[in-house]
N, C-alpha and C positions, 0 to 999 in steps of 0.2 A: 810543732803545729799548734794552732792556736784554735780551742774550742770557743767558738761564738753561738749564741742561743738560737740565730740563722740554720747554723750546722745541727744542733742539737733537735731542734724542731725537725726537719727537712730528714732527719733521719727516722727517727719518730712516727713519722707522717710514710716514710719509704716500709715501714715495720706492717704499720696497721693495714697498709693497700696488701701486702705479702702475705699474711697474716690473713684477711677475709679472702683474698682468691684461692688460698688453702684451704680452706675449711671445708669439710664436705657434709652435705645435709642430709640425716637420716630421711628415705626415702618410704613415704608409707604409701601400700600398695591399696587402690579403690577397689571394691567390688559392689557394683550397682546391686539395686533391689533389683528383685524377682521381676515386679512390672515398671518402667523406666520412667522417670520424674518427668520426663519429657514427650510422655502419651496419655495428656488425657481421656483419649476414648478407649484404653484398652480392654478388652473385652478375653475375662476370663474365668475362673472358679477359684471359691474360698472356703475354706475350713476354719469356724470357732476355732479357736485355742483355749478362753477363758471361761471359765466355769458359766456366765451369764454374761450377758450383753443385751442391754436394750436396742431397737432400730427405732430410730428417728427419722423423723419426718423431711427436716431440711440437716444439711451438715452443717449441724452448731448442738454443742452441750447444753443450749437454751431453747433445743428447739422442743416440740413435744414426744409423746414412746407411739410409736408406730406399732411396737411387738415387743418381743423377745424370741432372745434363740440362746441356744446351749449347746456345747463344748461336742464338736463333732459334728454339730449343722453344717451340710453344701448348701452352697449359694452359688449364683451366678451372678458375675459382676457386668454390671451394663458399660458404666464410667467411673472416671476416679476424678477428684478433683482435691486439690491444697488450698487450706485457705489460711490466712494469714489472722490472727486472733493476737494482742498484746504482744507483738513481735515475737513468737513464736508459732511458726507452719505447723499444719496438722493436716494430716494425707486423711479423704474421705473418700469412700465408695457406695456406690449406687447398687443396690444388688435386689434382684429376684428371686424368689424361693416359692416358699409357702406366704410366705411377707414380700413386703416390696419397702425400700426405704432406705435410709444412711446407717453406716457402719462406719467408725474408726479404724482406718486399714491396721493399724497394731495386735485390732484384737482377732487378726486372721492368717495364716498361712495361705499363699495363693498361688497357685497350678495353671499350667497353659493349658490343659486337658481335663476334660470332667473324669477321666477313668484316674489320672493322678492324685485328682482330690476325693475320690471314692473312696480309692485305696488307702489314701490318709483317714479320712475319718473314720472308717472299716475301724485301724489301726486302734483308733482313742478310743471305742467305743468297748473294747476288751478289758 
């Protein structure tokens, strides 16, 4: 039998089709945030986590300081909103307290229940 570059290809070509339908893809499992990228208006409670954080006024790093709060402050979140900055999203929240004003959701743990995030901040404040 006579090897032609026809055969040699076409075989080739039979290898790589075999070859990608075998392959199986590590499968990585999602676990969404706490409040879902896809509820603006979710309405919940939030616990500092970082030593200090200023609340601004609008949700932008350019905006002016509303307040401060510190590591173990509740809040109550009104809204959240994402905004888009130098193609990179940044999650903001609206929150009530003693202040009123924006927060960087990063620098907060958040609870469906005010007695959850009581208990949380209880926790840090020891």
């Amino acid at each position: 039998m006579r090897i032609t570059p026809i055969h040699i290809f076409s075989q080739l070509l039979l290898l790589i089709v075999l070859c990608t339908c075998t392959a199986k893809k590590e499968e990585t499992s999602v676990i969404p945030p706490v409040t879902s990228p896809f509820s603006k208006d979710y309405i919940g409670f939030g616990v500092i986590t970082e030593s200090f954080t200023h609340i601004l006024s609008d949700p932008s790093e350019d905006s002016s300081s509303a307040g401060y709060l510190r590591r173990g402050s509740l809040v109550r979140i009104l809204r959240r909103q994402t905004i888009k900055n130098s193609g990179v999203f940044t999650s903001w929240v609206l929150i009530e307290g003693n202040q009123h004003g924006w927060l960087r959701e990063e620098v907060m743990d958040i609870y469906e229940s005010e007695n959850q995030a009581k208990t949380a901040s209880e926790s840090m404040s020891r």
